[in-house]
NUFIRO-751970 format. One record per residue (C-alpha): residue in three letters; y, x, z. Coordinates in steps of 0.5 Angstrom, whole numbers, plus 2048, in hexadecimal, padded with zeros to 3 digits. Layout:
ALAYXZ/...
***
This chain:
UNK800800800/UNK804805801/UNK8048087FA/UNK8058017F8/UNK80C8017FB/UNK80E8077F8/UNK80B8047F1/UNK80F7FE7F2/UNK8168027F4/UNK8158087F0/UNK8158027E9/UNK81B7FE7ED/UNK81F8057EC/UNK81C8057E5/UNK81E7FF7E3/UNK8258007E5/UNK8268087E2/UNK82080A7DF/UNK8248127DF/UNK8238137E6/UNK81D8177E8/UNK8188177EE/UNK81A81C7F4/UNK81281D7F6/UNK8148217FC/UNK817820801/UNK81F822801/UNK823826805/UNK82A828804/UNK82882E803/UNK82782C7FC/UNK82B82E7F5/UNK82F8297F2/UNK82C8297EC/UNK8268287EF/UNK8288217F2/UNK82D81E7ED/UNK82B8187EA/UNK8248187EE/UNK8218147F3/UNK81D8157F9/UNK81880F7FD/UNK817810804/UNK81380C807/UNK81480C80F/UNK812808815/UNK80C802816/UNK80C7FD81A/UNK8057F8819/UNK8037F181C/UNK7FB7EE81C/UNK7FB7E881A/UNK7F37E681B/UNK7F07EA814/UNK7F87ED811/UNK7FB7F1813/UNK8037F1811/UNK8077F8811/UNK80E7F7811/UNK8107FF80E/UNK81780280E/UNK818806806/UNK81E80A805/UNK82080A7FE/UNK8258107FD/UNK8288107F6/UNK82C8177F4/UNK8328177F0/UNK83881B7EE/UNK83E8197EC/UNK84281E7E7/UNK84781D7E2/UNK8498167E5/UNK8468167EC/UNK84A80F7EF/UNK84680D7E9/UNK8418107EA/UNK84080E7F1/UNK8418077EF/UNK83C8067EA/UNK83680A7EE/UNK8388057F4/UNK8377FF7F0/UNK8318027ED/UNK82F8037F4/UNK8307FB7F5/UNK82D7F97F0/UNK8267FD7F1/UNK8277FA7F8/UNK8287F27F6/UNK8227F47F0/UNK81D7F67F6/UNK81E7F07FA/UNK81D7EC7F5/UNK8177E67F6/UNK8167E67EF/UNK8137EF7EF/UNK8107EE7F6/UNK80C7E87F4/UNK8097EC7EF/UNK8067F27F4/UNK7FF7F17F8/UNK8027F47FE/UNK8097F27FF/UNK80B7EC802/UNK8127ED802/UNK8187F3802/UNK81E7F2806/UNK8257F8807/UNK8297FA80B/UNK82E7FC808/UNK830802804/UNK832809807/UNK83780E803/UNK838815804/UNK83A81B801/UNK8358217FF/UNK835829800/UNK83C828803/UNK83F8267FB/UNK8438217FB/UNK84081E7F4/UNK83981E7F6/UNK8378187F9/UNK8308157FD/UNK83080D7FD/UNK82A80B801/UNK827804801/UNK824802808/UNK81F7FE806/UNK81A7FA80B/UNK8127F8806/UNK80E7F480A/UNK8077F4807/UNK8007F1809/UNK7F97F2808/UNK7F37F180B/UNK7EF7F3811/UNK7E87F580F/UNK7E37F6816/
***
């Protein structure tokens, strides 16, 4: 289940921009620029779990970071890469993607945090918080 969340995100942010690329390791501020512009990370983090009788319901905290520059126009720049920030996060929660999972039952946010990277004021970090509640049954 959890590869099938990273499935699911990974073909939201496809949708939205097919340039970007995946991030496969974790990413520290240490890294160069170059390396994280137009690029995205999934971090998937804490679960909490309940048992009801044979299913089991998680419910799973994903960091989705998306990297992006800003460069000749970077107000602009921002602007766009914030809206294409919420437009990956409304497509995520949409019932009509999550209907088609085998796991996912439903994909709610927090929000969206944005910081600058590696001290350059033209490189942004927007992380979508999610919460993907999965289920699956239990077998003895």
């Amino acid at each position: 289940m959890i590869s099938e969340i990273r499935t699911y995100l990974k073909n939201i942010v496809r949708f939205e921009n097919k340039d970007l690329k995946t991030i496969k390791n974790p990413v520290t501020d240490e890294m160069a620029d170059t390396v994280l512009e137009d690029s995205f990370f999934i971090g998937i983090d804490n679960m909490s779990t309940t048992l009801n009788d044979t299913t089991i319901e998680s419910e799973i905290a994903v960091t989705l970071s998306i990297y992006k520059a800003g460069d000749s126009e970077p107000i602009e720049d921002y602007d766009d890469a914030y809206c294409e920030a919420i437009n990956i996060q409304a497509r995520a929660m949409y019932k009509k993607n999550i209907l088609q999972m085998d796991y996912i039952k439903n994909v709610t946010s927090s929000g969206i945090v944005i910081e600058t990277i590696n001290n350059n004021d033209n490189m942004f970090k927007f992380s979508i918080q999610f919460t993907i509640t999965v289920t699956y049954e239990h077998k003895e």
